[in-house]
N, C-alpha and C positions, 0 to 999 in steps of 0.2 A: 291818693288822687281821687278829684271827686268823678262823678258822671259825665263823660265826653257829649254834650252838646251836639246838635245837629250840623253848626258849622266847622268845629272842630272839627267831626267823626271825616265829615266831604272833604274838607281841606286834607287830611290824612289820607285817607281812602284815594283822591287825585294823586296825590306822591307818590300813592303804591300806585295806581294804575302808568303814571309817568314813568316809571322805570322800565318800562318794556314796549313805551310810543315807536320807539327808531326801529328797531327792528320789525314789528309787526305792525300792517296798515290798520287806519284808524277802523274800518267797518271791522276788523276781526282781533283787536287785543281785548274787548270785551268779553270775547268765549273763552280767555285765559285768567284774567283778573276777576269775571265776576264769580266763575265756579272756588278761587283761591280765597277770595274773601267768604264766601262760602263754608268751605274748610274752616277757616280761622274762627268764623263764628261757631260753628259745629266744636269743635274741637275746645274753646275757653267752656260752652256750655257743659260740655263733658266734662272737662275737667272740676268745674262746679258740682255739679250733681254725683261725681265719684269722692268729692270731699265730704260733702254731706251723709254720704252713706258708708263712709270710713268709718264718721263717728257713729253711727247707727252700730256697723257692726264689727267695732273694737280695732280694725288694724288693716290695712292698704291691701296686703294679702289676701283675706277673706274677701274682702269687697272685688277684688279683682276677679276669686273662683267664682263667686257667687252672679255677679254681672255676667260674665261670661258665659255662663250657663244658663242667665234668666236677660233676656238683652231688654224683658219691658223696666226694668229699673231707671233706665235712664231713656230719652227722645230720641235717641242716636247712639250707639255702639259702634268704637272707635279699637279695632287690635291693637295691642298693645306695642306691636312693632310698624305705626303708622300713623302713633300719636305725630304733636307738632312739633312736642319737645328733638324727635327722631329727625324730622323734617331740618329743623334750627342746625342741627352736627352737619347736615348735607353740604361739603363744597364741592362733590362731584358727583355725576349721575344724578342730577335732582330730578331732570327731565322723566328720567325713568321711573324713579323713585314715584315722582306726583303720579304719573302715571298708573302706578303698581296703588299705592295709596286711596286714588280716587276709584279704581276698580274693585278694590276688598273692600271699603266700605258702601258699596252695591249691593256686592253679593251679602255683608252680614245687612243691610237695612232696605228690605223688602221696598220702601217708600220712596228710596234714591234712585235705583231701576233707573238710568234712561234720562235721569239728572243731572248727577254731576258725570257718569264715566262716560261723557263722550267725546270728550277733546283728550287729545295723544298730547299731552307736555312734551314729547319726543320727537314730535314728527317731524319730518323733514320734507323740503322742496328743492328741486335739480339737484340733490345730492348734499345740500344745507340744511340744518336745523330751523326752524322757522323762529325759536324763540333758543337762546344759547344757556348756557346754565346758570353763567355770570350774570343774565338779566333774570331768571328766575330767581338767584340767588338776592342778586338785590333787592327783589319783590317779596320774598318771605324776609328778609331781614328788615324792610320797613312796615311790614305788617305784624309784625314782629313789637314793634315799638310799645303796644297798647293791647290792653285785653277786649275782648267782645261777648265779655262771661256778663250771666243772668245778673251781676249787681255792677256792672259796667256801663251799659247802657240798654235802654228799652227796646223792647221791639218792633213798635215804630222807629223810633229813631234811626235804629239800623238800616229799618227801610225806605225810610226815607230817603239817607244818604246813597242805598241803594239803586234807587230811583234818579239822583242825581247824576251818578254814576253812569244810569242807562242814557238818560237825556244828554249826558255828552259826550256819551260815545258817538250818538244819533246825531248831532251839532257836526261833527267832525267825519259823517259817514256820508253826507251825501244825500242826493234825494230818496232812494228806495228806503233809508232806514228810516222814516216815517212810517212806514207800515205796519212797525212792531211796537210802535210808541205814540200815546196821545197826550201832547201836554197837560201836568198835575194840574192844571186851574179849572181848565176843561172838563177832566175827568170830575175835581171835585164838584165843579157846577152840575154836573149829570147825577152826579148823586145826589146833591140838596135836590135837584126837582126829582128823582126818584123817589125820597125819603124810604127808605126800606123799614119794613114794621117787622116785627119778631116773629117767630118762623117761617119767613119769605125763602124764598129760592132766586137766585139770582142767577142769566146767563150771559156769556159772552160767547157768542161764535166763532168771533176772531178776534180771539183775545192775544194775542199780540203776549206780550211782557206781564199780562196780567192786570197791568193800573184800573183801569175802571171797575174790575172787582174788589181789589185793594180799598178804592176810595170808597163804594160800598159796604164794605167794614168798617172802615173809619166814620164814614155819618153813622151808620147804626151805632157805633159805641159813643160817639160824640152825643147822640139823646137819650141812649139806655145805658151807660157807662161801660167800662172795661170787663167789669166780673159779673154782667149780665149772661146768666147761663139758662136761664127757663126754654125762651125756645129760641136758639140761636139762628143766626141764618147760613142756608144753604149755597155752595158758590161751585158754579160750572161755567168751564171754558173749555175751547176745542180752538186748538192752531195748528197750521199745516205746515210750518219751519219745524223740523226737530231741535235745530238751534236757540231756537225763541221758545218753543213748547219746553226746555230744560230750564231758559230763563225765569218763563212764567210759575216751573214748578217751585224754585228756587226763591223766587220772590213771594209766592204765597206763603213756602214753609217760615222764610224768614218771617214774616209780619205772624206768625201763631194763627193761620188760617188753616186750623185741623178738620174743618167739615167741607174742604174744597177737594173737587177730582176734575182733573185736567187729561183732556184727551187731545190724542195726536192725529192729525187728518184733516181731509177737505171737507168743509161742513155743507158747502153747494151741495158736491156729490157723493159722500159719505158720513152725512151725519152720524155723531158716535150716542148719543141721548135718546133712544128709543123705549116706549114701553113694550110697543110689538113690534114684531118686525117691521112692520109697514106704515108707524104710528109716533109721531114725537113726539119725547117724552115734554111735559107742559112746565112752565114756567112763573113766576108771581111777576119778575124782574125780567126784561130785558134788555140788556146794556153794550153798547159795539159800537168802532169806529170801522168799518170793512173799507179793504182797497176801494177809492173813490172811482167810476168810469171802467168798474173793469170789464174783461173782455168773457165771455163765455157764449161757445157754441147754445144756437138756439136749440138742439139734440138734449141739453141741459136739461132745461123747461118741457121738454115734450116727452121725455122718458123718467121724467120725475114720478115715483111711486107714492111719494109721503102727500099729496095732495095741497103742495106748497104754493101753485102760481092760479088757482083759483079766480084772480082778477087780473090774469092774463100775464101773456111773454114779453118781457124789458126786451128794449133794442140788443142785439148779440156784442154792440161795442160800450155797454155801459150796464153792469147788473146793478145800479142801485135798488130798482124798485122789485127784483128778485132776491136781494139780499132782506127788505121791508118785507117783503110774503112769505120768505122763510122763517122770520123773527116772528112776526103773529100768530104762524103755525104752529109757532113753540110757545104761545100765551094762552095762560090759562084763564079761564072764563071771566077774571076781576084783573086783568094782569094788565101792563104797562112797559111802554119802550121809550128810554131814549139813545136814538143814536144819531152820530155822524156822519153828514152826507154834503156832497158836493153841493154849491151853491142854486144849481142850474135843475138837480131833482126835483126841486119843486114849482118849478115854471118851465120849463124845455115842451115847446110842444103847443104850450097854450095861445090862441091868437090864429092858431092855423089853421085850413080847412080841412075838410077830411078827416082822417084817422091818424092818430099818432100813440104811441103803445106807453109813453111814459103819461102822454096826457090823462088817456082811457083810466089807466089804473091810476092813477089819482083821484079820479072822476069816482072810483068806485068807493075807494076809501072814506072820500069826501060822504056823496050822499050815503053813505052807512055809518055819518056822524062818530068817524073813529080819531081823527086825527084832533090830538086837543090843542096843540100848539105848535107854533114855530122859531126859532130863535135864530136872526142871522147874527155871523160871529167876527170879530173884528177881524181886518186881511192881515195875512204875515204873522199867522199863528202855528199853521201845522207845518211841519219838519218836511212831509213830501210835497208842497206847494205851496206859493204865496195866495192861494184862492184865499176868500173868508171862509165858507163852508156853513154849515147850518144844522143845527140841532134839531129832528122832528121828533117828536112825542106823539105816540099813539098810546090811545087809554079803551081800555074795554068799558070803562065804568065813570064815564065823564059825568062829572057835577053839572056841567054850561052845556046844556043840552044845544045843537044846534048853530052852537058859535064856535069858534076858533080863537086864541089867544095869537096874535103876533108879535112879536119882539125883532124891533131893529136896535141888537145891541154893536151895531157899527162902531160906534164913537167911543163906549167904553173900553178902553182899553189904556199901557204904560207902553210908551214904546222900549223896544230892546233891541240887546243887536247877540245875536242873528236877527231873534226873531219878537214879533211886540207877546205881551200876555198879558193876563187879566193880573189886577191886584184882589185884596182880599173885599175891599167897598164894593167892588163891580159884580161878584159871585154872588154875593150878599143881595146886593140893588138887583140885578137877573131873577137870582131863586125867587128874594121877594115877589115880583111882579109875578112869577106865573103863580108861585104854593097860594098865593092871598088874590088873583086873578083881579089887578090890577090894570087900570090905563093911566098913563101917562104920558104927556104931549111930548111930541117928537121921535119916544121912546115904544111904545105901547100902546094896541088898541083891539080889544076884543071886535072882531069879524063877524055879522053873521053867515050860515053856510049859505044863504041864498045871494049873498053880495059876490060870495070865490065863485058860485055857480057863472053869475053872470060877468065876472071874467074868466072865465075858462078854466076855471081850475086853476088859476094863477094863486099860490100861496107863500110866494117872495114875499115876505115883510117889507121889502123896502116897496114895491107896489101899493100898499096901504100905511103903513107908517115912513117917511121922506123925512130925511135931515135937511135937503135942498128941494127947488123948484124942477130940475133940471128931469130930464126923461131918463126913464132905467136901460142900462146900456147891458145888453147882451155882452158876458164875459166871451172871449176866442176862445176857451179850451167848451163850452157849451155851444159856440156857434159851429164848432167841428163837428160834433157830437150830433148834431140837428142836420149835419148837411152826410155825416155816415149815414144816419137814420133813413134818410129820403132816397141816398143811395138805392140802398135797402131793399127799399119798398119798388126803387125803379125795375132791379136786376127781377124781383118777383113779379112785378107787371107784365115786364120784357118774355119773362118763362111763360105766363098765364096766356099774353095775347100769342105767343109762338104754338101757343096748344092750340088757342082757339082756329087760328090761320091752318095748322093742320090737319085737323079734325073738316075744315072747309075744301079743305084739297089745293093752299096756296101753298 
């Protein structure tokens, strides 16, 4: 049989995930099929690498003492009473067994820790099994069907269909499960405008499942090829789900990302990448889709040690522009960001009198000639909303002194159902205009800073680049967001002028 295909592997890999739909809701049979395909990959490799060193050293027995004793022989050290062949005899107790199985291969592979043993196959809800053994059974007997050994298929491939996997579980999950996943088109386009160079350091904050550092390996090897080993690149993320953080480990180990370290926690409030205590560790890469609008106490910002909000405190109902001053704090003096951010961070604010906190620190960004680009992105792409959303790119070391690149890539897009996505033309056409700093009519038009000055720090692409005539329409989930904001500002007025009245003796 030859090499299973990318559509083959996903068509198979659906089957096996399809055997255990009924019983377990769609946001949670991926904590069970993705660690078991897992397994199955883990375990054909093994078995590879325990044949090859048969012959090495004359006889199954030998290789068995010898591994056992020296576990760096092989990527993974698997006991002998927990191989898959042991698993396959299982008609009963499997629940337990996986259970038993994915915990001894923790304790013998230092690197699994906190990976795969953290789903119970056993558990149960009101006194029921949440997954029965008959439906695990039929999930190892259809994964069962195909090897996932080193001359089986590659390790892209498998991650891919990995990724496939993730993206439909997230289709079938609902809106929050957009927060652990950013569509491949997307992510890839974040990497062609990153282009990462050799020994770059790459981070994600919240890194989610992993992808946008994944796809940062993939462009790197796409222009220095596969067995480019001189200075490889470095790959850090930090997620606060322990469920996703085992995802994300799990998808890195698949794809051979050996120089990646994935930390667990909130990177707002406990950043895990420090040189000093009080000091972020620095970055070449910085790559993130964060919860769009989210919510964080202003105490955030004001007891902040690592000296992150510098151009000031985001509104308490929308950390985008605290999640941007986190990300810079972690750039190193030639470093670069692109991330994903609500449509409305980059105009909310502008047009109005007075003070407004998302304006201000755009304002700052702005005249300190950091922002190089912006890319608005077609609607009815991301998984937790139909917004478009928008790509900003901050550069320490801008070539276009002065200007801004805009891109209204609205129009590119294929629709789909659920959701529309980019084709392979439109990533292509994208990257091109910003890496070769392109204009293009309709699409494209290099800004200078003193034009966004004199609209307010307004840096909406569709503001300077319009497909239509028609006036830009404030989105309802940013016109919320603008009238929390004012709130805001009122309940602080209300406290300020209360002080002043009794300090006057009213």
């Amino acid at each position: 049989m030859g090499k299973l295909d990318t559509s083959e592997l996903s068509n198979w890999l659906w089957d096996a995930a399809s055997q255990i739909r009924g019983p377990v809701e769609a946001a949670k049979y991926k904590d069970y099929i993705l660690p078991l395909i897992f397994i199955k990959r883990l375990s054909d490799v093994f078995d590879d690498e325990m044949a090859k060193l048969t012959e090495q050293f004359g006889d199954e027995e030998t290789t068995e003492e010898i591994v056992a004793e020296d576990h760096s022989y092989v990527r993974v050290y698997i006991p002998p009473e927990y191989r898959w062949t042991e698993l396959k005899q299982k008609s009963t107790g499997i629940g337990e067994f996986l259970t038993d199985m994915v915990r001894a291969l923790a304790r013998e592979n230092n690197r699994l820790e906190g990976v795969i043993n953290t789903v119970d196959f056993n558990a149960t809800t009101s006194g029921q099994r949440i997954i029965s053994d008959d439906a695990l059974k039929s999930l190892v007997d259809v994964l069962s069907k195909h090897r996932l050994g080193l001359e089986d298929v590659e390790p892209d491939i498998i991650g891919r269909a990995y990724e496939y996997l993730i993206r439909k579980f997230v289709e079938g999950s609902g809106q929050s499960a957009g927060e652990f996943y950013t569509p491949r088109e997307v992510a890839l386009l974040m990497a062609r405008i990153l282009n990462p160079e050799p020994g770059e350091s790459c981070y994600d904050p919240t890194c989610g499942s992993a992808g946008l550092l994944i796809k940062c390996k993939l462009r790197f090897e796409e222009k220095f090829g596969k067995d480019y080993k001189e200075k490889p690149l470095q790959f850090f993320g930090q997620e606060i789900q322990p469920s996703t953080f085992a995802m994300a480990k799990m998808n890195a180990f698949i794809h051979d990302m050996h120089n990646t370290t994935i930390g667990l926690g909130d990177s707002m409030n406990r950043p895990k990448f420090l040189d000093e205590d009080t000091k972020l560790k620095k970055f070449d890469i910085v790559t993130a889709n964060p919860m769009w609008n989210q919510n964080f106490k202003e105490s955030v910002y004001e007891n902040d040690t690592y000296g992150r909000f510098q151009f000031g405190f985001p509104p308490s109902n929308t950390a985008d522009w605290g999640w941007v001053q986190h990300m810079s704090a972690s750039l190193s003096e030639n470093g670069r960001i692109a991330v994903v951010l609500d449509t409305g961070a980059v105009s909310r604010g502008s047009g109005n009198t007075g003070k407004n906190k998302e304006r201000d620190i755009r304002k700052e960004y702005v005249e300190k000639d950091l922002i190089e680009s912006v890319i608005l992105m077609p609607e009815n792409m991301f998984f937790n909303t139909s917004a478009p959303g928008i790509i900003l790119i901050i550069n320490q070391n801008k070539k276009h002194k002065k200007e801004v690149l805009l891109i209204n890539a609205s129009p590119l897009y294929k629709k789909g159902n659920p959701k529309n996505f980019l084709e392979e033309k439109h990533i292509k056409q994208i990257a091109d205009l910003y890496l070769n700093w392109k204009e293009e009519d309709d699409i494209s038009k290099a800004v200078e800073v003193k034009e966004i000055v004199k609209n307010d720090y307004n840096l909406s692409p569709s503001r300077y680049v319009s497909q239509s005539s028609g006036e830009e329409v404030l989105p309802l989930e940013d016109a919320v967001v603008l009238l929390q904001e004012a709130e805001e500002e009122r309940v602080k007025a209300d406290k300020e002028l209360n002080k002043v009245l009794k300090e006057l003796g009213f």
